[in-house]
C-alpha positions in Angstrom: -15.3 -35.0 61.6 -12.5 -36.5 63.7 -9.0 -34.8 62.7 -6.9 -35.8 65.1 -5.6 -39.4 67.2 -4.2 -39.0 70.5 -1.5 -41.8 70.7 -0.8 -42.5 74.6 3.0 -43.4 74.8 4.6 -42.4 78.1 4.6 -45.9 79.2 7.8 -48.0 80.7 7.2 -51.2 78.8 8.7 -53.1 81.8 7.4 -56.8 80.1 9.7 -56.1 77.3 12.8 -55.4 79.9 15.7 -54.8 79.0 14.9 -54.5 75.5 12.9 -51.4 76.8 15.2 -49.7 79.0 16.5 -47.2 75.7 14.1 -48.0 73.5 10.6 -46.9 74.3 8.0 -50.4 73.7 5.9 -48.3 70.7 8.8 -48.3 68.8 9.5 -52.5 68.9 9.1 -53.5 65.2 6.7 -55.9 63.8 8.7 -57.0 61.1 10.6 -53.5 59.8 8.0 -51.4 61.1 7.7 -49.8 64.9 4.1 -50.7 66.6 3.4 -47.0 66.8 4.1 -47.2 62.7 0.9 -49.3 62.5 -0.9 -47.2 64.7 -0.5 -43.6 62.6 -1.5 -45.5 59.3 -4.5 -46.8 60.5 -5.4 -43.5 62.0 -4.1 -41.7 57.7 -6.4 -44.7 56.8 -9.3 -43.2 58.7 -8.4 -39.9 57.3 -7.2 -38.3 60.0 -4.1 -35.6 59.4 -2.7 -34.7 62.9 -1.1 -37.1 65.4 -1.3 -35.9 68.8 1.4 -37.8 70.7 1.8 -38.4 74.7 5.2 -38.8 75.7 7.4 -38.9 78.7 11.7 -39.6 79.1 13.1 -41.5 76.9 10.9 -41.6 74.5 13.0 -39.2 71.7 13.1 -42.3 69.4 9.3 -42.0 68.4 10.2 -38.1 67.5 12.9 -39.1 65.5 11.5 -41.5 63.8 8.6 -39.3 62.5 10.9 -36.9 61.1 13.9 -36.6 58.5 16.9 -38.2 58.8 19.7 -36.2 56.7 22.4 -37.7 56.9 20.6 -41.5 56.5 18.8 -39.9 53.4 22.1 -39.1 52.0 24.3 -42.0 52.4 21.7 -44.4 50.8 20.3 -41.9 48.2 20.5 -43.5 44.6 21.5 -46.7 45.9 19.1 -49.6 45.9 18.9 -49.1 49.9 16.6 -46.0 49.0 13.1 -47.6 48.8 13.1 -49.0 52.0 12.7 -45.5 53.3 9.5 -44.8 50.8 6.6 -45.7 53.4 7.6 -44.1 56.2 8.1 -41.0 53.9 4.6 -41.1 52.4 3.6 -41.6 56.2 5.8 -38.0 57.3 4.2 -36.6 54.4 0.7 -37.6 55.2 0.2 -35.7 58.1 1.5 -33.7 61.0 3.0 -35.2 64.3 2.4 -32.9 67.9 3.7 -34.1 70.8 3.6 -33.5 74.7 4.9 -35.1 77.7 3.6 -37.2 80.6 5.7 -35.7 83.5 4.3 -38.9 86.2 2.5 -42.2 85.0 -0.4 -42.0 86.7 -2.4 -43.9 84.1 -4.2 -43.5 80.8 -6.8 -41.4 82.2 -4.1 -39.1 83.0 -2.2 -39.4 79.9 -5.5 -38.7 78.0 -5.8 -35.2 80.1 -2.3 -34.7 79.2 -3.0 -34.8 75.8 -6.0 -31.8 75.9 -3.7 -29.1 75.1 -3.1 -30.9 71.8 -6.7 -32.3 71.1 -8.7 -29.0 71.9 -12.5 -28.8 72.1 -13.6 -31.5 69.5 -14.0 -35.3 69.4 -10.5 -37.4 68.9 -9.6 -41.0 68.3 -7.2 -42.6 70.4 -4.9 -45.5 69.6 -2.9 -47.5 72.0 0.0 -48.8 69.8 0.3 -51.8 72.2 -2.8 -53.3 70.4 -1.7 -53.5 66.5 -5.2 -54.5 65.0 -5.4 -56.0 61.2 -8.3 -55.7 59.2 -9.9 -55.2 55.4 -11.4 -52.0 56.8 -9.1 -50.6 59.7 -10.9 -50.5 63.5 -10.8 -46.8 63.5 -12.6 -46.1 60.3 -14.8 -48.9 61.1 -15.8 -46.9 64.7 -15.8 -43.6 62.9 -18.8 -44.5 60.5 -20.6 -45.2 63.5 -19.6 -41.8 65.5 -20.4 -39.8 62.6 -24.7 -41.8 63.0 -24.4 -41.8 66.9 -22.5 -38.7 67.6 -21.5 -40.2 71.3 -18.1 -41.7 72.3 -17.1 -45.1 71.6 -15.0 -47.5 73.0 -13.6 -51.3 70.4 -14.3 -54.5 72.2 -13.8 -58.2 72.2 -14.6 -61.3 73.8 -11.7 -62.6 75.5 -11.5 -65.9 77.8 -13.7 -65.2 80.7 -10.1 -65.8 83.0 -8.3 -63.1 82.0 -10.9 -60.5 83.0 -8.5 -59.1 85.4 -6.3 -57.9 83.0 -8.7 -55.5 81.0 -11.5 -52.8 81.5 -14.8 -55.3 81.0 -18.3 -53.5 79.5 -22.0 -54.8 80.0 -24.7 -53.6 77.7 -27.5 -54.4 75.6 -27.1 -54.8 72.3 -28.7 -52.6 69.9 -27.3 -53.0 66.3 -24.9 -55.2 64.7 -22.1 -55.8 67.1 -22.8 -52.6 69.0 -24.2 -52.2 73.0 -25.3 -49.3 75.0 -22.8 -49.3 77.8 -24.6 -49.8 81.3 -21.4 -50.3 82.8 -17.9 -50.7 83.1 -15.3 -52.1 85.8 -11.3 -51.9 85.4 -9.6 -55.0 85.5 -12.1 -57.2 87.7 -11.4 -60.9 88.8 -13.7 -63.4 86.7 -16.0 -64.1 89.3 -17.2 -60.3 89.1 -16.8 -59.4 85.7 -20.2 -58.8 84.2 -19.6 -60.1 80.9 -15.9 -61.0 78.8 -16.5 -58.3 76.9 -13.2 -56.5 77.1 -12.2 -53.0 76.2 -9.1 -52.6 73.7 -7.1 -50.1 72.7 -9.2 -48.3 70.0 -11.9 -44.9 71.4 -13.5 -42.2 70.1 -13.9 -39.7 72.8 -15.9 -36.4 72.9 -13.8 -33.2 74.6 -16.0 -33.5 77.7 -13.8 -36.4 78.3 -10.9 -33.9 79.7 -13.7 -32.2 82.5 -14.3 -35.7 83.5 -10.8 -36.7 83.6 -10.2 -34.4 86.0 -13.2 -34.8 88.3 -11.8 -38.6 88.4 -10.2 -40.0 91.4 -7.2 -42.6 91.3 -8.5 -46.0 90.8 -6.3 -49.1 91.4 -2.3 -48.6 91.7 -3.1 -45.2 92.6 -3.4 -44.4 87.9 -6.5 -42.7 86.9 -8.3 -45.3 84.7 -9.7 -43.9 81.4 -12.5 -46.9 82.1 -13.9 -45.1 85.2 -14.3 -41.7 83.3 -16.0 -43.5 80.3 -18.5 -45.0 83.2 -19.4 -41.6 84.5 -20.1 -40.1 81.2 -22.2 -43.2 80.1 -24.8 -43.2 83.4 -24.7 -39.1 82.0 -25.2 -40.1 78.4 -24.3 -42.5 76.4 -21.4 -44.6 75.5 -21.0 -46.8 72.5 -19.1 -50.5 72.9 -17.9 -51.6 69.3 -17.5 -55.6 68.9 -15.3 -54.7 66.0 -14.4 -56.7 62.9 -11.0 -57.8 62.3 -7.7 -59.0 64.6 -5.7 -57.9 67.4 -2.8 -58.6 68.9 -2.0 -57.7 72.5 1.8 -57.0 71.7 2.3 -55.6 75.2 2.6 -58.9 76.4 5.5 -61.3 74.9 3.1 -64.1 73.6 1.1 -61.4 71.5 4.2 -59.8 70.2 5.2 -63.6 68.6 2.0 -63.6 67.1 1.7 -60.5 65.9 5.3 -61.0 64.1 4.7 -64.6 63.0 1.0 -63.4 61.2 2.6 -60.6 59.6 5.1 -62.4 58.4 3.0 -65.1 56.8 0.4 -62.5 55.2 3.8 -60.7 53.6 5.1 -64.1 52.7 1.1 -64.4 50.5 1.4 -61.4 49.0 
């Protein structure tokens, strides 16, 4: 079983400056709820009790906000403010929150490692709030059916326009069940002229705790950040690695353009309901 999702969120959030500069990028709302919001409750969706969050300076906000507030609980209790407080109770309720801290960015690969002390010697799921998915069945319990049959780690992916290749880790594989490949390989960030397929890595894994080992045997890849991508490569010429063309929607809402999507879709699914 997988009982715990590592949620990497040491991050600047520079694209979001100076919105980000005192308030760390997971907690940006989509509508009234911060990204890393969405994150945890498809993670509770998928069954999984403990959320094992990376942090780093700054960041105090996400700790806060998974926790009671006293003094807000009292001012608004009995009024008709007090519901607007009832999800993210259930969502305190629901599990338990553990946190550690990313001392130097160095990259998700290292922010990963950072997280072992928390994740311990069994498989995790790992969520970057940065890609808020939507979907009848949520991504992660979608890739957890198939990591309870393949036993093996897994990485979501998506076609994406064969241009922006350079901005995401890119698999190539054969395909061999509905929507899901046999990694053969995998390159961070390459320009479209060497990218193998457009079959791009999002932020959604299941990893195996072999993952730390290889982590650390991993050199610094490009801007001197250990890339989660080149650890995944190793393990799958080793073994093998799943790629998931997953079914539902995602929204890149570390980028600006994805952030007004993500906001202007939730809004019009709330507005249907």
């Amino acid at each position: 079983m997988i009982k715990k999702c590592l949620f990497p969120a040491a991050g600047y959030g520079t694209r979001f400056l100076p919105a980000t500069k005192a308030t760390p990028k997971e907690m940006l709302p989509i509508l009234t709820k911060p990204l890393i919001q969405y994150g945890v409750e498809e993670a509770i969706e998928a069954n999984i009790k403990t959320m094992a969050i990376v942090t780093g300076r700054g960041k105090r906000a996400i700790e806060d906000h998974f926790d009671i507030s006293y003094e807000l609980e009292h001012q608004i209790k009995g009024s008709n403010k007090e519901h607007y407080l009832n999800e993210i109770r259930d969502v305190i309720n629901s599990c338990t929150f553990t946190y550690t801290r990313q001392t130097k960015m160095m990259g998700l690969g290292n922010a990963i490692l950072e997280g072992e002390a928390l994740i311990g010697d069994e498989p995790f799921a790992v969520i970057l709030a940065d890609d808020l998915c939507d979907a009848p069945i949520g991504i992660l319990s979608q890739m957890i059916k198939i990591y309870n049959k393949y036993q093996c780690p897994i990485v979501a992916i998506q076609e994406i326009p064969e241009d922006k290749t350079d901005k995401y880790g890119i698999i190539d594989g054969k395909l061999v069940d509905d929507n899901l490949y046999i990694i053969s390989n995998m390159i961070e960030k390459p320009s479209p002229q060497d990218a193998p397929t457009n079959l791009a890595i999002i932020g959604r894994y299941i990893l195996t705790p072999d993952i730390f080992d290889t982590l650390r045997d991993t050199k610094a890849g490009k801007n001197g950040e250990v890339q989660i991508t080149d650890a995944l490569y190793q393990q799958a010429k080793n073994g093998m690695v799943l790629g998931y063309k997953f079914k539902g929607k995602r929204f890149d809402c570390g980028s600006i353009d994805g952030f007004v999507e993500a906001t202007n879709y939730f809004y019009q699914k709330k507005s249907f309901q």
